[in-house]
N, C-alpha and C positions, 0 to 999 in steps of 0.2 A: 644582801641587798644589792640592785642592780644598778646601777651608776645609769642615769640621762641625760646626757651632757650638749645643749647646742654650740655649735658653732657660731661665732660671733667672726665674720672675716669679707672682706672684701668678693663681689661675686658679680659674673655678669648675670644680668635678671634672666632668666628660664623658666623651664617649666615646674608652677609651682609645684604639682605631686611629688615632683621629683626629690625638693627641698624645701625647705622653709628658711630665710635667717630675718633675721632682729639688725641691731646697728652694724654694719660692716666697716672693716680697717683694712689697710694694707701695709706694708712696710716701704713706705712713701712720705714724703713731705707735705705731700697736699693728698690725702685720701678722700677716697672720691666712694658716694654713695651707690651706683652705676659703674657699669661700663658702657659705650654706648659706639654704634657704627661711626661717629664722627670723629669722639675721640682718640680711636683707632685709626684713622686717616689722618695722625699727628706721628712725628714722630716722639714726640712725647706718651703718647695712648700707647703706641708697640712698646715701648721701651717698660712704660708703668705694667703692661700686661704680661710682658716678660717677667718681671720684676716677681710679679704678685706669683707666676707659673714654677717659680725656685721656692717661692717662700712656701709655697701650698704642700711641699715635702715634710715641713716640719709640723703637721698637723697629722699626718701618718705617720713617719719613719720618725722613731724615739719617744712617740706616745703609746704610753704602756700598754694602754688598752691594746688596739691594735697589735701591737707587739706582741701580748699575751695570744690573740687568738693567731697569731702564726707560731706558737712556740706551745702551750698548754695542748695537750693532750696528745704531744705525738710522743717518740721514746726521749724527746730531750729535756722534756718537765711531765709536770704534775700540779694539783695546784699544793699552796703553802700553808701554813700556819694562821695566817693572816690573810688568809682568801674572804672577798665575798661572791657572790653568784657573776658576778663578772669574770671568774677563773675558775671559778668551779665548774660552769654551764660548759666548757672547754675542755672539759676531762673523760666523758664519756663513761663514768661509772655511776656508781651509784647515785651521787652527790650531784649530775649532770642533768640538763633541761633546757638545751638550749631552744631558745625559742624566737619569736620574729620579733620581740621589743628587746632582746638581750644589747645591750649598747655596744661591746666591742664588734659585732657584726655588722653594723649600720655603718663603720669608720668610714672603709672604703667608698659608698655610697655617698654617703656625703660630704665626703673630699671630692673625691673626683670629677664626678660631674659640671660645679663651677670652675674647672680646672680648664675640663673639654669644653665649656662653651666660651669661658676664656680664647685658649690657645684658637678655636673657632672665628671669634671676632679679631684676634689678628691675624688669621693665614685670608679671611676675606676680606678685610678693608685695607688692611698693611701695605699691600699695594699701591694702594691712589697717593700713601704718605711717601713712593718712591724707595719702600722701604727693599733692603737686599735681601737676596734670597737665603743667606744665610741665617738674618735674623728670622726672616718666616721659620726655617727650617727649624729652629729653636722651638718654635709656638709647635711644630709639626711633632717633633718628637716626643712632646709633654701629651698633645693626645693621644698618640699612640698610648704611651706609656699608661697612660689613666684608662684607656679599654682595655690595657692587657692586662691592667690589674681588679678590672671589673669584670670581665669576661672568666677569667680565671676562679673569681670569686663568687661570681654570682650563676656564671652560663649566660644565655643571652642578655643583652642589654640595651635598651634604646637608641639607635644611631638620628633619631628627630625626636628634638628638643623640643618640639614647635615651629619651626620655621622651614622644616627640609632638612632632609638628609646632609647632616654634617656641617649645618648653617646655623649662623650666630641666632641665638635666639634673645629676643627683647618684650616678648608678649608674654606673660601667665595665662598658662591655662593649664586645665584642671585633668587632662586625658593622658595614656601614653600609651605605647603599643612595644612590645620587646621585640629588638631582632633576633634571630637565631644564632646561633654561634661563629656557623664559615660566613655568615653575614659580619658577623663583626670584624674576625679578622681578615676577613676579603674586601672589606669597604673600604674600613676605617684603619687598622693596625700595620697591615701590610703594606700600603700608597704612601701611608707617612712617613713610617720608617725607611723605605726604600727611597723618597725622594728626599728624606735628613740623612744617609749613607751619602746620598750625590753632592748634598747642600753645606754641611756643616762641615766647619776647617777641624782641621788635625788637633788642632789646641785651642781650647777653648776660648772666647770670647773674652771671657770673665774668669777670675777664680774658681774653677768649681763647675763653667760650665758647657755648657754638651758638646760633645764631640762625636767625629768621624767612628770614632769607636765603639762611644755608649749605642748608637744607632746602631751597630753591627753587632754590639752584644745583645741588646734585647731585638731586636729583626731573629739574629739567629736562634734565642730561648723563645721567641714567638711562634718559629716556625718549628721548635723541637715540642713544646706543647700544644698546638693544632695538630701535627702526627700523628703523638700518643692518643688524641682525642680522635682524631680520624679512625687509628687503628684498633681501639677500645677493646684491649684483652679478656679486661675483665666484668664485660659489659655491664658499666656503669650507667644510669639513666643520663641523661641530658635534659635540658627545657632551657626555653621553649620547646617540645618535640622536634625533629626533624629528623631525616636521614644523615649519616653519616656520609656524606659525600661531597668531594669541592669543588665548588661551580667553576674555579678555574681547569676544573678537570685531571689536578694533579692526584697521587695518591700516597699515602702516607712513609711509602719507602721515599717518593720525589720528597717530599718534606724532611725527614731525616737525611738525606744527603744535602740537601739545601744549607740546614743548620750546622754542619761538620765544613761545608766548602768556606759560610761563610767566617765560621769559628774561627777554625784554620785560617784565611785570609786577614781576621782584626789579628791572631797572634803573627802573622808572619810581618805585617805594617802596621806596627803598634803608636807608631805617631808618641806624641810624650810618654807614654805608659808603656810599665816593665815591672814584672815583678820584686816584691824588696828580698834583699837578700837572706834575711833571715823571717821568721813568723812573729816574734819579736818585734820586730821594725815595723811591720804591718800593725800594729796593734799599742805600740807603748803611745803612749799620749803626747810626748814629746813631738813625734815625729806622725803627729796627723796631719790630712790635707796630701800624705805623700801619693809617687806616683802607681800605686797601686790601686786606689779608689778614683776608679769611673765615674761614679755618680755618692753624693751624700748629701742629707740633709745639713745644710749649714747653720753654726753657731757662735757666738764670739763673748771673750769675757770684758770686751773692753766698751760695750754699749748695751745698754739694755732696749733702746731702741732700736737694736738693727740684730741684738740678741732674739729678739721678740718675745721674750719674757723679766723676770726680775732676776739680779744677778746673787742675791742675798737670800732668795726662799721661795722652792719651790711649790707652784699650785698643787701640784697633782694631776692637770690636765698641757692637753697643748694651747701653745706650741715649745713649751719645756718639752727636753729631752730626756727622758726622768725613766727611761726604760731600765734601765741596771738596776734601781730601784727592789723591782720585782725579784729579781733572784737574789739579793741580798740578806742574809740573815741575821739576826737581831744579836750581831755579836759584843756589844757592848756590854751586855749580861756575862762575861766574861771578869768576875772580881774575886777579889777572897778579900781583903781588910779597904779593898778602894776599889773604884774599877781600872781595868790596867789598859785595855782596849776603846778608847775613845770615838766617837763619832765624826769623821774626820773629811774633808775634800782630796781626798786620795785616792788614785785610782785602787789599791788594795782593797779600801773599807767603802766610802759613800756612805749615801742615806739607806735604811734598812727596812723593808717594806714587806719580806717575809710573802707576798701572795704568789711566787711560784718555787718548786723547788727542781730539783733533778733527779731524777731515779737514783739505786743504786748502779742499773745494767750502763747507766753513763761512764762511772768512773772503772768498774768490772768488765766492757766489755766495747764500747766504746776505742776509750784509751784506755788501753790494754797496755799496751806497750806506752810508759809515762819514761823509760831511761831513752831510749835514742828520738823520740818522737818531742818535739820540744813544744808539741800544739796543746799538749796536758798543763804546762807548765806556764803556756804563754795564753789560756785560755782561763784558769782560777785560781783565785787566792785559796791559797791551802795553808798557809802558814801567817798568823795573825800575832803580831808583835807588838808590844808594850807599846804607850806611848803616850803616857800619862802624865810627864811634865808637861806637853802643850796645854793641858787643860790647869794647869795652874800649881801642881804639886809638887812637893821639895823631897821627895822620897826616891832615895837613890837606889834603894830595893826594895821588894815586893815580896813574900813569900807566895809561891805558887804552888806545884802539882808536887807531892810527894813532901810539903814543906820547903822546897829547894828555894832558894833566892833567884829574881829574875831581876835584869835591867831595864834601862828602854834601851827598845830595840831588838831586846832578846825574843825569842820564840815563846807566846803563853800561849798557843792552843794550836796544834797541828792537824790536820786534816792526812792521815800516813795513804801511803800508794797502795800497800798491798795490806791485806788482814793480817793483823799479830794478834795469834792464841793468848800471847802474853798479858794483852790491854784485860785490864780490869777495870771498870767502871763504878765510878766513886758513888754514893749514895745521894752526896751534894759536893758541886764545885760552884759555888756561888751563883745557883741557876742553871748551873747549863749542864748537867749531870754526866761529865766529860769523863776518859777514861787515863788513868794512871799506865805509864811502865818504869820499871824500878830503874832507878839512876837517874830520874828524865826530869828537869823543871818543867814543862811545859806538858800541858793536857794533851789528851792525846785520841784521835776516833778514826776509828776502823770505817773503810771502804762499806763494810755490810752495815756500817750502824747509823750510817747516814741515813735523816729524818726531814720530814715535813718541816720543820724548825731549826732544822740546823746542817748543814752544807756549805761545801766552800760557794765562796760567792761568785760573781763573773769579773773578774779581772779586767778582760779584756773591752769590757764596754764604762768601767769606771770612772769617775770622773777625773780631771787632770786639769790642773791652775795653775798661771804663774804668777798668786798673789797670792798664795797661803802667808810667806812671812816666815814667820817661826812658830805658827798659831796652828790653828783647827781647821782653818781656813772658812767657808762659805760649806755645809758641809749638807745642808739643808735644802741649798738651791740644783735646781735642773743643771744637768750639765753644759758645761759651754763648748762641749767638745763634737764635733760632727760625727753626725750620726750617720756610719756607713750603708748604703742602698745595694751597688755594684762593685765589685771589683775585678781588677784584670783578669785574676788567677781562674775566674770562674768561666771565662771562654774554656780554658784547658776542659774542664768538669762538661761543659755542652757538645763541646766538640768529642770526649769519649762518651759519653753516653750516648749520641748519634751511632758513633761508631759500634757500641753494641748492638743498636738495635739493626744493624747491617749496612751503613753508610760504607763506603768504597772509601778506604784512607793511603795517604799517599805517604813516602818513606818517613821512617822515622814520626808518624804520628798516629801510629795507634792505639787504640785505648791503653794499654800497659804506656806505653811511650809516654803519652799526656799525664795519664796520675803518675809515672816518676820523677817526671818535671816535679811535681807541687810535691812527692814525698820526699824526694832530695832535701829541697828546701826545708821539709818539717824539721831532716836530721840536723840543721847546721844552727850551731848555738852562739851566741858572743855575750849572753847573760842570762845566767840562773835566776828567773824574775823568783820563786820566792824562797828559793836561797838568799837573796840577797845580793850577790856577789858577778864579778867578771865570770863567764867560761866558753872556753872558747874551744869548743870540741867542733867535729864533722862524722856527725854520725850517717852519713846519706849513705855508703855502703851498705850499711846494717838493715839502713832503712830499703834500700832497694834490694837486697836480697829478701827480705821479707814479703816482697811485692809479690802477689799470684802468679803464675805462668798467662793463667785468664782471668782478664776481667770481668766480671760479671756484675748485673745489675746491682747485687746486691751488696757486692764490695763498694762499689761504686758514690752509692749511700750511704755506707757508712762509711767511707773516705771524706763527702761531704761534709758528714756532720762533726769532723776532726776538724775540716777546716774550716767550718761557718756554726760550728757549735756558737747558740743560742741569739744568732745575728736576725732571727724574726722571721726566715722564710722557711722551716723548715714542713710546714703542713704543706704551701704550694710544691715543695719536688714530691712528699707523701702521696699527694692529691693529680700531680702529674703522670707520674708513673704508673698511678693505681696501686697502688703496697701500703699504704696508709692502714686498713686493717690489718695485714701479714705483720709487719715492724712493728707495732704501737698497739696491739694487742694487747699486752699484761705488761704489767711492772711490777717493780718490789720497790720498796719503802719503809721506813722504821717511822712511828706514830707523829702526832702531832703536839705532844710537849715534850718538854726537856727532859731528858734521863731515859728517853724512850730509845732504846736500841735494838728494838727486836724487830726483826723486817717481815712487813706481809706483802702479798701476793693479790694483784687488784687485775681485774679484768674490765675492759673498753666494750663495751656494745657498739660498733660502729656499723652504721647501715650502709648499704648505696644512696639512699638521699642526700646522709650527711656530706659526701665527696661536693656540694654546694651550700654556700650559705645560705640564708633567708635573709629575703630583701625586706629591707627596716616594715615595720608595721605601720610607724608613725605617716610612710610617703602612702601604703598604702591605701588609709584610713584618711588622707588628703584627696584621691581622688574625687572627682566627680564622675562616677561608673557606676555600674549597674552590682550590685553584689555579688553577682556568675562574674562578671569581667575582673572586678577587684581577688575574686577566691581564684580563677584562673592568673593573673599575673603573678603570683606569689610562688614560689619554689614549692613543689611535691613536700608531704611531711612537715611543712609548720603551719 
């Protein structure tokens, strides 16, 4: 069944085809049903439009849906157990249809756009309010940011709302006209960003927000995906039709040298941001907000009003951050005389939602190397331990796998690194039809037996509270933890990929150089997340001798997905590159219930159309057009 979900959210009025909403809110004091040219001549109006320009993050980034269709169907899932045609349509086999009312494709769409005519109505009236160029530059980079993630998504996209080319719009009407692609990024993506690179201070305004840098990292990934688009290998369609040519006259090597100079430039003047020292750090919940995230969705446990959802049970929808969700598997079904594994506000466990899973070629070939590479370990719970007196029980042991007695705390159900011949697999282990080794309390499954149902979970996007108590905590609700968009390390990752594709690199920063920077880092350890325990190794020799002599695209990609495994964007670099068919071709998977360990072999039909989404049906079947004009607006193939 396909989820249809409107947005309910604060909006400047536009053009209606474009959207539609019902009552709007903001995360304001006094929400306001409009925006309007006057109110923006205040500086209360810039500030509310700011305001609303951070909040509009959390309607994308950590809503599942969304989520799902940047992660579902490339090599880093599949869908789950617990799929409906919202993660199936996503997967490109058999079970796949995507089509122009499917809801996770319409996200973007309908975020965005009141986002752009927002940040609109304050870069044009902000002014009269005497407002600084710095806070414009704020409004400046959010449009950008909203076409780069619409152009990317869709291919061409409307730069007149109604009112003119990149003008507040306040009129409904019923028509629209798409621009072309170097039309977008030569009007709109490119002016903004280059004049938030001049405008916006080194350290953010606010907690959280934009900076000198975020400008220069998405300018420079703007201009590494106009390039690729420019240079089109693997001649991919586009639409609106057009030539591949930039009317500034540059040509796709000037674009890849662009995005490497200015890579190279946000890492050499990093202004507050530096990578953390360990992969760990980046990622333990403790230690979110650090100086390694450029840009995230923000979230807080201490208000449910400024959280912008309920702190005690989540919807299922935004602006909960409920994305971990999805790769979570329904490990509470882990019992023999009680359950031992509880449903918990931990970043290990969360809420368990079962609708995407991981291949096996993630854990087999992926991370490959799980001993010196600490991105295995600081990336999935693999090791799922008792923890059965919070839920209210007086049992000091449990029997478990083989009869053995376990504790809390102890290990009941292991997710092992590499395949052991030895694993036998039980007929029944309370549900989860887990696999025996002799001497071992705790279950135990082989890397190849990994299923639709049952996979380690994602760790790294878990939730994290500091109000559990001694309890279960809130185990139910969205997370309150920020949901990451940007981060530093991923200049390194633009700036070698420029370089492959022939950008001129200056000492010490060439593609090898730059991915050793970040694999250093993977080797250096200070905690075995699920060991449990202190450790405090430096494996970054081992990890740099492993490093290619050359880098190459393809390493490259899969260096990425070590380090942004399941963070949401992994279809944009697929879809960037053009290798999105080549990588995400076939996987292997073991079935969809419990006890199922036997891995098949599934193939993707992926076309050149699908390299765009389909623009929602709903906007348009809102037109007022002629039915040649509405069948022409719509992307090739839906």
């Amino acid at each position: 069944m396909r989820r249809n979900i409107t947005k309910n959210i604060l909006r400047g009025t536009l053009l209606v085809g474009l959207l539609t909403t019902g009552c709007k809110k903001i995360l304001d004091e006094n929400p306001r049903s409009t925006f309007t040219p006057e109110y923006f001549k205040t500086e209360q109006g810039v500030t509310g439009g700011l305001t609303y320009l951070y909040y509009h993050l959390r309607n994308i980034y950590g809503q599942a849906y969304y989520y799902n269709s940047g992660v579902t169907g490339t090599d880093e899932a599949t869908w789950g157990q617990s799929a409906d045609g919202n993660f199936k349509d996503y997967d490109y086999t058999s079970v796949s249809n995507l089509q122009s009312n499917t809801f996770p494709s319409s996200i973007p769409w309908g975020e965005a756009f009141p986002a752009i005519n927002t940040a609109s109505g304050v870069i044009e009236n902000g002014t009269a309010a005497g407002v600084s160029a710095p806070l414009l530059a704020e409004a400046r980079f959010f449009r950008a940011f909203d076409y780069f993630l619409l152009v990317q998504t869709y291919g061409g996209v409307p730069l007149d709302l109604g009112s003119g080319l990149l003008k507040f719009n306040i009129n409904p009407i019923r028509t629209s006209k798409r621009n072309t692609v170097p039309e977008v990024y030569t009007k709109a993506i490119f002016p903004d960003l280059l004049q938030a690179i001049n405008d916006l201070p080194a350290t953010g305004r606010v907690v959280g927000g934009v900076t000198k840098t975020a400008a220069r990292l998405y300018l420079a990934k703007a201009y590494l995906t106009y390039a690729w688009w420019l240079q089109n290998p693997k001649n991919i369609p586009t639409y609106p039709v057009t030539n591949r040519t930039d009317p500034n006259g540059h040509d796709a090597t000037w674009y890849f040298q662009a995005a490497y100079d200015l890579a190279t430039a946000a890492i050499n003047d990093p202004g507050p941001f530096a990578l953390q020292p360990t992969y760990y750090d980046v990622n333990v919940g403790s230690n979110d907000r650090n100086s390694e995230i450029v840009l995230y969705a923000d979230h807080t446990q201490t208000s449910e009003k400024y959280n912008g959802s309920s702190l005690t049970f989540g919807s299922g929808g935004a602006p909960d951050n409920f994305a971990s969700w999805m790769l979570t598997w329904n490990y509470p079904n882990i019992r023999t005389t009680e359950n031992l594994v509880l449903r918990e506000a931990d970043q290990h466990l969360g809420r368990p939602w079962v609708r995407m899973a991981p291949p096996i070629e993630v854990f087999k070939n992926t991370f490959a190397d799980k001993t010196n590479d600490s991105r295995y370990d600081g990336t999935f719970t693999t090791v799922y331990r008792g923890n059965w007196p919070k839920g209210g029980s007086t049992s000091k042991t449990v029997a478990n796998a083989n009869g053995l007695p376990v504790s809390p705390g102890d290990a009941v159900l292991t997710f092992l690194n590499d395949d052991n011949n030895a694993v036998t697999y039980a007929a029944s282990n309370g549900n989860v039809g887990a696999g025996v080794l002799p001497n071992r309390s705790d279950w135990v499954v082989n890397p190849s037996g990994i299923s639709r149902i049952m996979y380690p979970g994602i760790w790294k996007l878990g939730p994290y509270r500091t109000d559990n108590g001694t309890g279960l905590g809130q185990p139910n609700a969205g997370s309150t933890r920020p949901f990451p968009i940007a981060k530093f390390s991923e200049l390194y990752f633009i700036a070698a990929e420029a370089a492959i594709k022939g950008a001129n690199t200056t000492a010490g920063k060439s593609a090898r150089d730059l991915i050793n920077v970040i694999r250093a880092r993977a080797g250096k350890w200070r905690f075995d997340n699920n060991g449990n325990k202190v450790k405090t190794e430096d494996d970054s020799q081992a990890m740099l001798a492993a490093t290619p002599a050359t880098i190459d695209l393809n390493y490259l990609l899969a260096e990425r997905s070590r380090e942004y495994y399941g963070e949401g964007g992994r279809w944009y670099d697929l879809i960037r590159t053009q290798t999105w068919s080549d990588i995400a071709a076939t996987y292997t998977i073991c079935g969809p219930t419990f006890g199922d360990h036997n891995p098949q072999k599934f193939t993707r039909t992926i076309q050149p159309f699908h390299y765009l989404r389909p623009i929602p049906q709903s906007t348009i079947d809102s037109f007022d057009m002629t039915p040649a004009e509405k069948a022409a607006y719509q992307n090739p193939g839906y």
